[in-house]
C-alpha positions as CSV (number, residue, x, y, z in Angstrom):
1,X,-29.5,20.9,-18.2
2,X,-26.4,22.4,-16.7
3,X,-27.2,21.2,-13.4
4,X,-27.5,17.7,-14.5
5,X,-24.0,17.5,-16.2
6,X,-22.3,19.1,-13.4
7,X,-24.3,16.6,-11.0
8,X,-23.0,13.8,-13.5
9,X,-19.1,15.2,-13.6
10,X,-19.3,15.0,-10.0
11,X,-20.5,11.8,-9.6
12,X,-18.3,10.4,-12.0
13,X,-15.6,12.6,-10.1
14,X,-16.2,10.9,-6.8
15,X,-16.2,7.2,-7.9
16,X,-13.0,7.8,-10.0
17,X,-11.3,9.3,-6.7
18,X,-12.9,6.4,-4.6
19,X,-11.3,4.0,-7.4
20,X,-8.1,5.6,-7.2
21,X,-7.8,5.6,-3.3
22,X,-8.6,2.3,-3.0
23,X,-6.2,1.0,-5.7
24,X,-3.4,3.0,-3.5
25,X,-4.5,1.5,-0.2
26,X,-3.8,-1.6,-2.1
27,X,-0.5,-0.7,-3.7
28,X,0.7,0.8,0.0
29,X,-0.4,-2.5,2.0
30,X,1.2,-4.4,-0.9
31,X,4.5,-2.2,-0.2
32,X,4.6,-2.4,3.2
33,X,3.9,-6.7,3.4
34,X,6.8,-6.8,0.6
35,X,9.4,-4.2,2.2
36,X,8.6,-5.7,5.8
37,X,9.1,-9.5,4.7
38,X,12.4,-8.5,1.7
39,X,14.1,-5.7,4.6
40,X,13.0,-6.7,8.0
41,X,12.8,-10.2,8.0
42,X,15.7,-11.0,5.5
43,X,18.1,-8.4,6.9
44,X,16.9,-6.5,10.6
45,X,15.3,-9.2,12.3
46,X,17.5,-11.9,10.5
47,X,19.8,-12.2,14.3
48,X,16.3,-13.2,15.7
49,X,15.4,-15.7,13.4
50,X,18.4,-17.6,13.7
51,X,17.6,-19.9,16.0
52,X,14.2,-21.3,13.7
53,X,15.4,-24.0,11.1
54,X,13.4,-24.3,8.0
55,X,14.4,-26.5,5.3
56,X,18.0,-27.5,6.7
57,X,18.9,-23.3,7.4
58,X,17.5,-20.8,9.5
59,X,14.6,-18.4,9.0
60,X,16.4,-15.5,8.3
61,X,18.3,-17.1,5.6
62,X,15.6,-19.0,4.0
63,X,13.6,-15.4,4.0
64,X,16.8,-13.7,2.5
65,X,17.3,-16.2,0.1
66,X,13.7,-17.6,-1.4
67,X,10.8,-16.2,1.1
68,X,10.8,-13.0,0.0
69,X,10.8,-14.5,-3.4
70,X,7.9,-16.5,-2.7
71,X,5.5,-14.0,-0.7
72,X,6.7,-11.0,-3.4
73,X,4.8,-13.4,-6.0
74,X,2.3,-13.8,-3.7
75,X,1.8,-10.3,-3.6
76,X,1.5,-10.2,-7.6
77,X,-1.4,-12.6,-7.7
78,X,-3.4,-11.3,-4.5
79,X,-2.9,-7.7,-6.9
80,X,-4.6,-8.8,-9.7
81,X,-7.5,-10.9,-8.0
82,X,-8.2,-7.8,-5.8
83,X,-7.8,-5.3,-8.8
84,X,-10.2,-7.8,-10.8
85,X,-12.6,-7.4,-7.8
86,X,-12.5,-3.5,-7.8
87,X,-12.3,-3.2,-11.1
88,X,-16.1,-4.8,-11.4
89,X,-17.4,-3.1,-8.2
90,X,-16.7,0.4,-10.1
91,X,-17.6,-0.9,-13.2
92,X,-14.1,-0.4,-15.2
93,X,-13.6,-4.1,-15.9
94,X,-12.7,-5.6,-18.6
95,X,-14.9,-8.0,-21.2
């Protein structure tokens, strides 16, 4: 009877750390879009993107000013659906 618990802990063990590393693979590529599109497009590569107009101003600008805005809100809904999504695949969802 032993056995079987332990077998069950472990189980349950694994799927929680499965769970867990893929909602941080999430929560990293989620960083990384967001710090590359906010940082690197709005302030590093801003000199490159000068010369691309968008909206009456240049790319750089329009990134620094409402771009990052927009894909950061993106990023907030493609975190729920795909939290929604793993949260039934491991069986954690909500009713």
């Amino acid at each position: 009877m032993a056995d079987h618990t332990s077998q069950e802990a472990q189980s349950a063990e694994t799927t929680d750390k499965g769970y867990w590393a893929a909602n941080m693979r999430i929560i990293y590529i989620s960083l990384i879009i967001w710090a590359v599109v906010s940082f690197g497009f709005g302030i590093l590569l801003r000199p490159l993107l000068a010369g691309i107009q968008v909206g009456g101003t240049d790319l750089g600008f329009w990134f620094a000013q409402q771009g990052s805005i927009l894909v950061f809100l993106g990023l907030i809904f493609f975190y729920a659906w795909r939290m929604n999504k793993l949260d039934r695949e491991y069986g954690v969802d909500e009713e």
